[in-house]
C-alpha positions in Angstrom: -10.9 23.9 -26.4 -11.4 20.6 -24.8 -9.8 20.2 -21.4 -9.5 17.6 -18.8 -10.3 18.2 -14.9 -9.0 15.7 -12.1 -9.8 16.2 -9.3 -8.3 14.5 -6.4 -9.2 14.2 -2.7 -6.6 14.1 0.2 -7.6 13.2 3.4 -5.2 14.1 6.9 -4.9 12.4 10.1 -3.5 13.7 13.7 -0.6 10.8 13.5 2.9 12.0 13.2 4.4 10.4 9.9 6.5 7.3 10.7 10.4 7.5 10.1 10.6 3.5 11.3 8.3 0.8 10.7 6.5 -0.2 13.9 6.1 -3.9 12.6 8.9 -6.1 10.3 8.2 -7.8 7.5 10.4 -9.9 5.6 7.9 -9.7 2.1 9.6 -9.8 -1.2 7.9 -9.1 -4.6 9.2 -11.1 -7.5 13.4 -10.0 -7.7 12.9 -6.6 -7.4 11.7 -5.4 -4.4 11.7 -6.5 -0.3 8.9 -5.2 1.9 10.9 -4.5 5.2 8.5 -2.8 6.8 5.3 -1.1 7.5 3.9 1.5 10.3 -0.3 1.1 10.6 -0.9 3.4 13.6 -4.5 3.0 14.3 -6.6 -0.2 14.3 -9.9 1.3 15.4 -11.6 3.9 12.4 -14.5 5.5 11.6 -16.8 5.2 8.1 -15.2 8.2 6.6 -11.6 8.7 8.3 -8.2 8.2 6.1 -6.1 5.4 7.0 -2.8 6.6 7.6 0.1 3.8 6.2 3.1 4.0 5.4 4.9 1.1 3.7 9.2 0.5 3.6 10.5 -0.8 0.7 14.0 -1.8 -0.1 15.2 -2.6 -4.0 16.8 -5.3 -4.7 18.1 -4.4 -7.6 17.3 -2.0 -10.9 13.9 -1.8 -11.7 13.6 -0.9 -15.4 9.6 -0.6 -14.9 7.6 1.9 -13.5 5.5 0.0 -11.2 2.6 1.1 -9.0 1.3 0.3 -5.4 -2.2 -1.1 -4.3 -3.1 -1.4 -0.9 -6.3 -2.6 -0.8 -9.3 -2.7 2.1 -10.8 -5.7 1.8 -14.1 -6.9 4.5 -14.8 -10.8 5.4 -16.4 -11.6 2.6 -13.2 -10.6 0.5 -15.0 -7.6 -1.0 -12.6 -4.8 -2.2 -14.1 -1.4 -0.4 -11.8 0.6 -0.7 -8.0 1.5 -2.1 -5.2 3.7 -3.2 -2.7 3.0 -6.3 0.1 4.8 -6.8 3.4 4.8 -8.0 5.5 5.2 -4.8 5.9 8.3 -3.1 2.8 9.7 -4.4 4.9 9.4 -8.2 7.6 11.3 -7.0 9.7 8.3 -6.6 8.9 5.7 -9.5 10.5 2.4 -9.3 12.4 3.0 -12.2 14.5 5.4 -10.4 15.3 3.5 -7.3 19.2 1.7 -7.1 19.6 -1.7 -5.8 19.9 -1.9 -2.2 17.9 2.0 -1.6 15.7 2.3 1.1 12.3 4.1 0.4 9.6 5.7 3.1 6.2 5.4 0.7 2.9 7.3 2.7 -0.5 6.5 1.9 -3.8 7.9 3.0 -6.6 5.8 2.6 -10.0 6.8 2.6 -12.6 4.7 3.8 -16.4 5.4 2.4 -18.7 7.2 4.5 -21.1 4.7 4.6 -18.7 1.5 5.4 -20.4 -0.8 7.7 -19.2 -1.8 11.2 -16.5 -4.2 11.0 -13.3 -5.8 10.4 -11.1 -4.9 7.3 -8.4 -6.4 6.1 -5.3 -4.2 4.3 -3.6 -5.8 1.4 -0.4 -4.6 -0.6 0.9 -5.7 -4.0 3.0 -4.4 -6.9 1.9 -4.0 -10.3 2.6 -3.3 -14.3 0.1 -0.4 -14.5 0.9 -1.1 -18.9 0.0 -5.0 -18.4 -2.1 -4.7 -15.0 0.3 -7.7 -14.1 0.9 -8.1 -10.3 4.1 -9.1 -8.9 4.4 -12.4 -6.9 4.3 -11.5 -3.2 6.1 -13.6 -1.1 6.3 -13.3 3.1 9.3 -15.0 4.6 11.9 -16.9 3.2 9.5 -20.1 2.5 6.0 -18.2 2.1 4.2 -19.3 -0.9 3.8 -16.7 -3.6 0.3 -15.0 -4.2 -0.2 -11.8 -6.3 -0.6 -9.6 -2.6 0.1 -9.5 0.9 -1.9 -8.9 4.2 -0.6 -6.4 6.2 -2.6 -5.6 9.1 -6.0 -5.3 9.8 -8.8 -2.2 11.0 -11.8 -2.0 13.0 -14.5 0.2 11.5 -16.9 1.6 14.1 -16.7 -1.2 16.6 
């Protein structure tokens, strides 16, 4: 009998999980969904640690799609090194279940490589189709220009 195996790493950190964001953000994401928030507690990491982030979203109205999460390390150059993609609240919470106006509390860990040189990182979030990979216009502010994701803070890696 043929069976598949997945196996999945989880990393912890010593930092209480955020109940409030410690930064506003006024981000929407095509119609359906507002950024309000996001709590980044650390800006100074190791090669190797989990970057503890948790991201507050708001619906703005039925979402009929199941849509998933990036956040996304990227260094200077632009270089993806590392991410996490989810569907909020580690699935437990898919967008299609979310009413207009709900607030939701999405967590994220995410693991930098062990071997991730010195540095500055960026973090990125977006929104997604996982069916059509199509991301959904992120937009910061009421007159930011669309793009397909959003900077939301940045790390230090071993500086």
């Amino acid at each position: 009998m043929d069976r598949d195996v997945r196996v999945v790493l989880y990393g912890t950190t010593p930092f209480p999980a955020a109940e409030q964001p410690s930064q506003m953000v006024a981000a929407r994401f095509g119609d359906l969904i507002e950024l309000t928030g996001v709590d980044l507690p650390i800006g100074r990491v190791a090669p190797g640690d989990v970057i503890p982030l948790t991201l507050f979203w708001r619906a703005q109205q039925a979402i009929a799609e199941n849509l998933k999460v990036f956040v996304h390390v990227m260094n200077a150059e632009g270089q993806l090194v590392a991410q996490r993609d989810s569907e909020p609240m580690a699935g437990l919470r898919p967008t299609s279940t979310w009413a207009q106006g709900e607030s939701i509390v999405d967590r994220y860990g995410i693991l930098l490589p062990g071997d991730l040189p010195a540095g500055q990182y960026q973090l990125v979030v977006g929104l997604y189709d996982p069916t059509t990979g199509e991301r959904l216009p992120a937009a910061a502010g009421t007159t930011g220009e669309a793009a397909d994701s959003l900077p939301i803070g940045t790390v230090s890696v071993g500086l």
